[in-house]
C-alpha positions in Angstrom: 0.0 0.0 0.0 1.5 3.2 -1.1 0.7 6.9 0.7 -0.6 8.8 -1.9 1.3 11.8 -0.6 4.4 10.5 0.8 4.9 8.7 -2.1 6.3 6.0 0.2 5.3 2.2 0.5 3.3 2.1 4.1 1.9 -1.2 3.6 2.7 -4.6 2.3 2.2 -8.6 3.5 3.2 -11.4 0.8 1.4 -14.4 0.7 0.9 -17.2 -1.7 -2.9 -16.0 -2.2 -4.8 -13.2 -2.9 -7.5 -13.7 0.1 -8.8 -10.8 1.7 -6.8 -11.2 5.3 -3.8 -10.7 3.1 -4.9 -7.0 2.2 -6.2 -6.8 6.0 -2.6 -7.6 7.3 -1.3 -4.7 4.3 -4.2 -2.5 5.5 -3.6 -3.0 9.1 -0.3 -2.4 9.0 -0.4 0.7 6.8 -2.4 2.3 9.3 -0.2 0.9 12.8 2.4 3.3 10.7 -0.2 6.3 10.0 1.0 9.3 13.0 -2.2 11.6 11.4 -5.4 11.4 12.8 -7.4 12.9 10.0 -10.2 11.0 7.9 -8.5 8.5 5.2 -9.6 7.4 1.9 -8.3 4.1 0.3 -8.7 4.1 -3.4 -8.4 0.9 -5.1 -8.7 -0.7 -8.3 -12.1 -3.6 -9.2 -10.2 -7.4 -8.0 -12.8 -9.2 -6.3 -11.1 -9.2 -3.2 -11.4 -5.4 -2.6 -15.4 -5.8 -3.4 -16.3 -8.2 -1.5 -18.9 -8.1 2.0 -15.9 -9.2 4.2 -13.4 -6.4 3.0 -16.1 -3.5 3.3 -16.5 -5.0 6.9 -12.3 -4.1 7.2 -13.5 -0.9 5.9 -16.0 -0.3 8.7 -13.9 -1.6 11.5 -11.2 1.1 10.9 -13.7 4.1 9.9 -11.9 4.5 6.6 -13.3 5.9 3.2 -12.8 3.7 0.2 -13.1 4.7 -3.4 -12.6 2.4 -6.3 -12.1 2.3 -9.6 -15.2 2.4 -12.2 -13.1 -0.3 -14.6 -10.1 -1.8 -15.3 -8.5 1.2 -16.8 -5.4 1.7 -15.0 -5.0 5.6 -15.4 -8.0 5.7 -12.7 -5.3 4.4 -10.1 -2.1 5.6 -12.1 0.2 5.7 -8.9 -0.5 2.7 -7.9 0.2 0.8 -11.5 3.5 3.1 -11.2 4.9 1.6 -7.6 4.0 -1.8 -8.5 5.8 -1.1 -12.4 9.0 0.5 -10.2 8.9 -2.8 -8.0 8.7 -5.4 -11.0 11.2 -3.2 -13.1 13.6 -1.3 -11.4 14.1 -3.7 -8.6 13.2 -7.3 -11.0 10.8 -8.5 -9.0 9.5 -10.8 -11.5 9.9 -15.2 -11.9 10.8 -15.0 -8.6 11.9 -19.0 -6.9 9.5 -19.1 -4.1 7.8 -16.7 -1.7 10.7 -16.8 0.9 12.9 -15.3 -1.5 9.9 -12.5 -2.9 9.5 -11.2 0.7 13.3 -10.5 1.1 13.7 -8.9 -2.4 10.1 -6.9 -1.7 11.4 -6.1 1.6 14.9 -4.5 -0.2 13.1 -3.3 -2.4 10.8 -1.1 -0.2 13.5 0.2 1.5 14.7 1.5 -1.2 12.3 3.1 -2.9 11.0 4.6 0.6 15.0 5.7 1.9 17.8 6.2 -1.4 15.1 6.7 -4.6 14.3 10.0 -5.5 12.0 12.5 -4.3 12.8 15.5 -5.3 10.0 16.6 -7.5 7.7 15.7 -4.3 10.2 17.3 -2.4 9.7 20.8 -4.2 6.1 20.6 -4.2 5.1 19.3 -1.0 5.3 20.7 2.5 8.1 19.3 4.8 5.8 17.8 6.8 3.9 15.3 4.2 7.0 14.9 3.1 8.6 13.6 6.3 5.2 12.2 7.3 7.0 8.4 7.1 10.3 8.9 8.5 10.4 6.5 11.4 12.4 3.8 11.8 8.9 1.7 11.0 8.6 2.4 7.5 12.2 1.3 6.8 10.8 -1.7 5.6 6.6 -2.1 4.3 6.8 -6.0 4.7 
C-alpha cells in the first residue's frame, strides 16, 4: 500500500494467495504506521477481493473511506500501476523462486524506494511535513 502523498510504501504482506486477510494484514499495517489522525480514503482498483462483504467489513472496522475504480483502466489508479511497475522493473521482482525469497527482495526493495530513490519533484512541491510524514524507523521496511 503506497501513501498517496508521501509517495512512500506504508503497507505490504506477501502471501501465496490473494484472500482478503492478506490486504487486511497490508491494510492494518499501513495504518499501525499512519502518526495523522485525519479521515482516510483508500482508493483501489475492481479485484474481487477489494469488493467483497468481508473487506467492506475491514472498511468499517477502521472508519476509513474507500473509493474504487469504475473499470479496469489503469489511469483511474495511475500511482499505484507506477509503484507496483518501479517494484517489478527497477528492482526485478518478476519469476521469482518461491515466496521466501519474494518477501526478502520486496522487503529491499521497499527500502529502497521509501529511503535512497528519488523525491525530489515531491520534495519541491510538497510541505516538509507530508513529506517527512514516514520517517520513522517503521517504515524502513513495508513488509
Amino acid at each position: 500500500m503506497t501513501d498517496a502523498y508521501a509517495r512512500k510504501i506504508v503497507g505490504c504482506h506477501l502471501d501465496n494467495n490473494m484472500k482478503i486477510k492478506v490486504v487486511e494484514k497490508s491494510l492494518v499495517q499501513a495504518l499501525k504506521r499512519r502518526s495523522s489522525t485525519t479521515s482516510l480514503v483508500y482508493h483501489f482498483d475492481c479485484c474481487l477481493q477489494y469488493c467483497s462483504s468481508e473487506y467492506q467489513k475491514i472498511h468499517k472496522k477502521y472508519n476509513i473511506q474507500y473509493s474504487m475504480t469504475d473499470g479496469y483502466d489503469s489511469y483511474q489508479n495511475a500511482q499505484a500501476k507506477r509503484v507496483n511497475e518501479v517494484l517489478k522493473m527497477d528492482y526485478r521482482l518478476i519469476n521469482l523462486r518461491n515466496l521466501a525469497e519474494a518477501i526478502k527482495l520486496i522487503e529491499e526493495s521497499i527500502q529502497i524506494h521509501n529511503e535512497k530513490r528519488p523525491m525530489k519533484f515531491i520534495e519541491h512541491f510538497m510541505s516538509e511535513k507530508v513529506v517527512n510524514l514516514y520517517q520513522d524507523e517503521s517504515y524502513n521496511s513495508a513488509c
